[in-house]
NUKOLZA-771915 format. One record per residue (C-alpha): residue in three letters; x, y, z; residue number from 1. Coordinates in Angstrom, 1 decimal, padded with zeros to 4 digits, always signed. Each point is the difference from the previous one (the first is absolute). Layout:
# residues N
 code      u      v      w pos
  ALA      X      Y      Z NUM
...
END
This chain:
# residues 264
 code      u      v      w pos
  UNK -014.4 -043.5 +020.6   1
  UNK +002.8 -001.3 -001.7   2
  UNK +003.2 -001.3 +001.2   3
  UNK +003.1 +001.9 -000.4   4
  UNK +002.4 -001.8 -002.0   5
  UNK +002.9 -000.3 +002.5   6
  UNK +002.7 +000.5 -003.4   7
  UNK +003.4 +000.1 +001.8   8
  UNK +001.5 +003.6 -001.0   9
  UNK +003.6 -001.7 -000.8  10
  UNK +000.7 -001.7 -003.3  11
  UNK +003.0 -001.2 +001.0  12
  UNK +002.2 +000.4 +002.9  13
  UNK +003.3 -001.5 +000.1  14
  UNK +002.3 +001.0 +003.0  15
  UNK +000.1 +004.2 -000.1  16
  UNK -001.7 -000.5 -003.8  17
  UNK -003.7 +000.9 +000.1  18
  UNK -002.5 +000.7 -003.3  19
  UNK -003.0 +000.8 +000.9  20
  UNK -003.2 +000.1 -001.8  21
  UNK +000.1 +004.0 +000.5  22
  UNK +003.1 +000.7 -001.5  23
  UNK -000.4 -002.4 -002.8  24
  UNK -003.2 +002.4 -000.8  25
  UNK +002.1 +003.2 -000.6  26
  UNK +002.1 -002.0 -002.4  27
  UNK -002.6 -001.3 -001.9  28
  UNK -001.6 +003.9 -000.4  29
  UNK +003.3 +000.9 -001.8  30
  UNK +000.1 -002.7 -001.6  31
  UNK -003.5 +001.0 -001.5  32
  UNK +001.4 +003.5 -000.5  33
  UNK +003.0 -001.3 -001.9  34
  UNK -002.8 -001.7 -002.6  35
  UNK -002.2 +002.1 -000.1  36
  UNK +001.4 +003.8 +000.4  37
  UNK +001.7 -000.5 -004.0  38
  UNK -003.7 -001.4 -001.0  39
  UNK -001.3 +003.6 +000.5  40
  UNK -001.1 +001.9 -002.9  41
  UNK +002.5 +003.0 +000.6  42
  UNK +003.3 -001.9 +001.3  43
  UNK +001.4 +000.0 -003.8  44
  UNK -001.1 +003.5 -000.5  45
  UNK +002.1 +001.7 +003.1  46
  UNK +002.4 -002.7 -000.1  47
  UNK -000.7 -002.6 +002.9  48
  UNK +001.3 -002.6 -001.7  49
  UNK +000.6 -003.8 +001.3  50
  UNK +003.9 +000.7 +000.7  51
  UNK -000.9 +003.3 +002.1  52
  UNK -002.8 -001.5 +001.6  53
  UNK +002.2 -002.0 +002.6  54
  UNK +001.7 +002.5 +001.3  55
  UNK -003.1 +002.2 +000.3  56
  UNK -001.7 -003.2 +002.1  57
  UNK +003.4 +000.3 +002.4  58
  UNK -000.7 +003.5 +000.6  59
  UNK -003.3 -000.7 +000.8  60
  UNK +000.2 -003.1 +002.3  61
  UNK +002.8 +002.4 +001.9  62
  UNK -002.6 +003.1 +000.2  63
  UNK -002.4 -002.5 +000.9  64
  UNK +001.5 -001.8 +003.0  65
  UNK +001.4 +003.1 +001.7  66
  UNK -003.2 +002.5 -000.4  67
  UNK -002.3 -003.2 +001.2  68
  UNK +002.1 -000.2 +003.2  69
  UNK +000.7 +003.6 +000.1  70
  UNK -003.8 +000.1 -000.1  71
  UNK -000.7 -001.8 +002.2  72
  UNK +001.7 +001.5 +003.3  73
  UNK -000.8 +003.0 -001.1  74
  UNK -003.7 -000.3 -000.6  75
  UNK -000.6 -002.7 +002.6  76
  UNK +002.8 -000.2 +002.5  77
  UNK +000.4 +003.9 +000.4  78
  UNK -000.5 -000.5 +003.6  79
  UNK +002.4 -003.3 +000.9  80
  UNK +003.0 +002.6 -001.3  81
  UNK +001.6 -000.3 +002.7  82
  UNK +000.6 -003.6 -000.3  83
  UNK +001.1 +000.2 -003.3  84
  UNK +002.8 +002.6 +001.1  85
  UNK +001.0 -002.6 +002.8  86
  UNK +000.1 -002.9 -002.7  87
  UNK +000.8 +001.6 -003.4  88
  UNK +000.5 -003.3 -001.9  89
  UNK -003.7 -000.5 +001.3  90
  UNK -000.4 +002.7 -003.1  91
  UNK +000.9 -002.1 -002.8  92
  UNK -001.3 -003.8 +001.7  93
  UNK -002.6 -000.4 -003.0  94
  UNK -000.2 -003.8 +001.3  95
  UNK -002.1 +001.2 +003.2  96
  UNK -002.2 +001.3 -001.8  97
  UNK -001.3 +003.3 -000.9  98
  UNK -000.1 +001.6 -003.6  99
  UNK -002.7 +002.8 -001.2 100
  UNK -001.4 +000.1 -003.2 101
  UNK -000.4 +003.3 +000.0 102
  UNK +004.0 +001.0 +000.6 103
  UNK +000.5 -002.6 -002.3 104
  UNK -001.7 +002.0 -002.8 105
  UNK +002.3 +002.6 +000.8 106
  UNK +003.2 -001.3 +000.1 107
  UNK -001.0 -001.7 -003.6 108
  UNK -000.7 +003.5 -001.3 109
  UNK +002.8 +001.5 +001.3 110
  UNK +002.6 -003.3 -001.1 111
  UNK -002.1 +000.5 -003.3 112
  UNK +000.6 +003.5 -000.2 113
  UNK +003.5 -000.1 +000.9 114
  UNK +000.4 -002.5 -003.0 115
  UNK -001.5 +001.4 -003.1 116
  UNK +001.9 +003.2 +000.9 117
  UNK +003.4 -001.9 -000.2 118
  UNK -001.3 -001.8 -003.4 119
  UNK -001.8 +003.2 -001.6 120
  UNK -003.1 -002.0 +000.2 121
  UNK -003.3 +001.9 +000.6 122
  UNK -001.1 -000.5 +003.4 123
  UNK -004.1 +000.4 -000.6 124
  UNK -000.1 -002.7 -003.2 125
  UNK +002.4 -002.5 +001.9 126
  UNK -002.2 +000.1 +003.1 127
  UNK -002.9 -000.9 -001.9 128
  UNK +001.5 -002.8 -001.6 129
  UNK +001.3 -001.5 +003.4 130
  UNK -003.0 +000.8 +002.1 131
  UNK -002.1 -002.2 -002.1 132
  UNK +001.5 -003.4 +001.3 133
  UNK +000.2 +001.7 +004.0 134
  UNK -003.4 -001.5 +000.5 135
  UNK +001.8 -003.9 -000.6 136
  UNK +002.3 +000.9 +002.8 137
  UNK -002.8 +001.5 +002.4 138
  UNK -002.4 -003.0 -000.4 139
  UNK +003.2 -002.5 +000.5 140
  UNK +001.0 +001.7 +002.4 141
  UNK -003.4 +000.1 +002.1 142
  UNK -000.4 -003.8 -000.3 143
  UNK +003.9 -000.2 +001.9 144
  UNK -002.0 +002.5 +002.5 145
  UNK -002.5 -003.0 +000.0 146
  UNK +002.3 -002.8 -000.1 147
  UNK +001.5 +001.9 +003.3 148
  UNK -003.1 +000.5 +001.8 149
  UNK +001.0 +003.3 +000.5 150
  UNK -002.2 +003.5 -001.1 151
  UNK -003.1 -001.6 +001.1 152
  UNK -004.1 +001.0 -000.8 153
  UNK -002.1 +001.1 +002.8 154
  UNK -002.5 -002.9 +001.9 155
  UNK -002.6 -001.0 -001.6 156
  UNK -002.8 -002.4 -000.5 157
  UNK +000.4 -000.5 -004.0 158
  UNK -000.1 -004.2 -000.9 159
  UNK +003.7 +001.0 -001.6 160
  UNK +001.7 +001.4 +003.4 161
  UNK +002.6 -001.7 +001.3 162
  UNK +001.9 -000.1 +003.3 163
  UNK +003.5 +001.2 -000.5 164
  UNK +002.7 -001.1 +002.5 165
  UNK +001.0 +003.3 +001.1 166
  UNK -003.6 +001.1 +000.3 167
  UNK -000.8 -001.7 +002.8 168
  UNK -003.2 -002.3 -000.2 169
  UNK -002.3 +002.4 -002.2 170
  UNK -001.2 -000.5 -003.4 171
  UNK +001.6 +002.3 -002.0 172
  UNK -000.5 +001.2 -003.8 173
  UNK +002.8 -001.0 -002.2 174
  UNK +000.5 +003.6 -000.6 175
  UNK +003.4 -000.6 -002.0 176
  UNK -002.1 -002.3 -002.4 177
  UNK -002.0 +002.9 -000.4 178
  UNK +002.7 +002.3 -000.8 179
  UNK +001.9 -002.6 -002.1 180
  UNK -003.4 -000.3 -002.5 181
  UNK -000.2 +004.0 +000.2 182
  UNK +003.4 +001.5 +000.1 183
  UNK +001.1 -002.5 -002.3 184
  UNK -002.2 -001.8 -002.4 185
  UNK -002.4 +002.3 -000.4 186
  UNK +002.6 +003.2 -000.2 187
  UNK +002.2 -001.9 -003.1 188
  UNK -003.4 -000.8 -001.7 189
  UNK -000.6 +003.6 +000.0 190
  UNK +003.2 +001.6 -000.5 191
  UNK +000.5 -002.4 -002.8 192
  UNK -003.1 +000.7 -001.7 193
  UNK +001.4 +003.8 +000.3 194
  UNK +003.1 -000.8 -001.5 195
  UNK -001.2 -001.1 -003.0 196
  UNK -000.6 +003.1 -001.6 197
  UNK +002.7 +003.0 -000.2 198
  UNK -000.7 +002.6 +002.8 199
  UNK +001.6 +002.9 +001.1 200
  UNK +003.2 -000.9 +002.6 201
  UNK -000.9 -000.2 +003.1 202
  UNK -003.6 -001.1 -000.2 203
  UNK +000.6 -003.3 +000.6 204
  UNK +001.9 +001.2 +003.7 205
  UNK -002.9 +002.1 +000.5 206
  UNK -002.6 -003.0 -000.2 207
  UNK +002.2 -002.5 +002.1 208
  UNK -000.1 +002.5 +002.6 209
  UNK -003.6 +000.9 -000.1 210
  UNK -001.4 -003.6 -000.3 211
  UNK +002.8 -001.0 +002.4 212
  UNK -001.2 +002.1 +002.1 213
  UNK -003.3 -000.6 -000.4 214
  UNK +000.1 -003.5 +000.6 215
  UNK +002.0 +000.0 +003.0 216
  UNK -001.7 +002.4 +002.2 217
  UNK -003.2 -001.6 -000.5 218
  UNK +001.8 -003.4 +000.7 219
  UNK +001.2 +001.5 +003.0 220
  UNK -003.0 -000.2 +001.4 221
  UNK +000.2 -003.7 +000.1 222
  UNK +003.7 -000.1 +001.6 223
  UNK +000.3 +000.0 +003.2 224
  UNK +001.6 +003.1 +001.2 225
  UNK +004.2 +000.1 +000.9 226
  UNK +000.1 -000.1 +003.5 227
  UNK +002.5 +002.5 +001.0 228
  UNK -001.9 +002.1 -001.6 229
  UNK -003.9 -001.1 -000.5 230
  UNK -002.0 +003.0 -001.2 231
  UNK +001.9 +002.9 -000.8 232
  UNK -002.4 +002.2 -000.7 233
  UNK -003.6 -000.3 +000.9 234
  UNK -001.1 -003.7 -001.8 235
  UNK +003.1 +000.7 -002.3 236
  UNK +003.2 -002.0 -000.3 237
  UNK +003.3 +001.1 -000.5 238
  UNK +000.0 -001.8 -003.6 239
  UNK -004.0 +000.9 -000.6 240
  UNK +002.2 +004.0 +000.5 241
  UNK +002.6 -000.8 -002.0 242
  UNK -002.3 -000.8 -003.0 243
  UNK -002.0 +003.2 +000.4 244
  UNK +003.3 +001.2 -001.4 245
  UNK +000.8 -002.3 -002.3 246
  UNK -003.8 +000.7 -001.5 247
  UNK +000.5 +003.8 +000.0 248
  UNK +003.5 -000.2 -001.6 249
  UNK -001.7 -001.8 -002.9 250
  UNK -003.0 +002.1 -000.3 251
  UNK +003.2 +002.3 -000.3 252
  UNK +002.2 -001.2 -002.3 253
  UNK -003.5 -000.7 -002.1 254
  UNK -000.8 +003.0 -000.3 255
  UNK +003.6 +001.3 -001.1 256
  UNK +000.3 -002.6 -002.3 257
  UNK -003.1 +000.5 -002.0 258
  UNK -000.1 +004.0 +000.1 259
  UNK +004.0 -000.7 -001.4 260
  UNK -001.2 -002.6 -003.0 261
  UNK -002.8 +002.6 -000.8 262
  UNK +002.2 +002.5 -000.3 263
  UNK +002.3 -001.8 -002.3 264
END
């Protein structure tokens, strides 16, 4: 077993100031996007350009935030409502905690969408240039997870488990480790690699949410459960659900996308 590191989750905290290690994450993933979105081969060609790009990054980080939260009570907090009615700035308390990946991806698309119509920009090729870099963010943004002791593996007697704080006195696998290699390193590698050579728009969305996906519901496995909800469906999780979809969306927009290019 190893120790759990014991990082406190606040950079700094001075009187009502607080930066934690979370938040600092999320900026550092648009940071990377900033860099690397005008690096793609097709930003010049439909006009992402380095002075566009900012705003674009705004408009995300906007989409972002709300759909994560949105998300959130929706997929996981559907039935505490009723608390949420009796304390609506509860809705937006980000702080506490609470932020799904999955309602993140939609608000992004939609904040995405909402920009290249308003710019004239070409919804599928943009996408594909920004999803590239979403992998820098996920990975950061697991190790805050980490860093917070919060989204916990499952026990376990691997010589890596650790014992979290909030997991009582169980060794756990570092599940966000996991996902942080997975959803984040490996994802860019591959998406990357894609990148490099031209492709029809859209095929680089459609592989993010297929190995996405991928990778997460089998990681799932090593996650211990959310615990107002636990299994949702027989041995399934909500999120292990949630990226069925996202899996058979690909498959999908796949198979539109390459009957399209062989048509044209």
């Amino acid at each position: 077993m190893i120790p759990y590191p014991q990082i406190d989750p606040e950079i700094v905290a001075v009187g009502p100031l607080r930066i934690r290690w979370y938040g600092l994450m999320y900026v550092l993933g648009f940071l990377a996007a900033y860099v690397l979105v005008p690096r793609q081969p097709k930003a010049r060609r439909i006009g992402l350009s380095r002075e566009v790009v900012p705003d674009l990054i705004f408009f995300l980080a906007v989409g972002l935030v709300a759909g994560a939260r949105l998300g959130y009570l929706l997929f996981y907090q559907a039935h505490n409502w009723a608390f949420y009615l009796e304390h609506p700035l509860e809705i937006i308390a980000t702080w506490h905690g609470g932020m799904s990946f999955h309602g993140g991806l939609v608000g992004t698309v939609l904040a995405g969408w909402i920009f290249c119509r308003r710019r004239g920009l070409l919804f599928s090729a943009v996408a594909d240039c920004v999803v590239v870099t979403a992998p820098i963010g996920l990975g950061l943004g697991r190790i805050g997870n980490f860093i917070n002791g919060e989204l916990f593996g499952r026990p376990t007697q691997v010589p890596w488990a650790m014992v979290f704080p909030g997991g009582g006195a169980v060794p756990r696998h570092p599940s966000q480790l996991y996902e942080a290699l997975f959803e984040g390193l490996v994802l860019f590698v591959i998406l990357w690699v894609l990148s490099r050579k031209d492709r029809w728009d859209g095929f680089l969305v459609a592989a993010f949410l297929f190995f996405y996906g991928l990778f997460r519901f089998f990681l799932e496995y090593f996650r211990e459960p959310d615990p107002q909800l636990g299994y949702v469906l027989a041995t399934l999780t909500m999120g292990q659900l949630l990226c069925l979809g996202m899996m058979a969306i690909a498959a999908g927009l796949y198979a539109y996308g390459t009957r399209r290019y062989a048509v044209e």
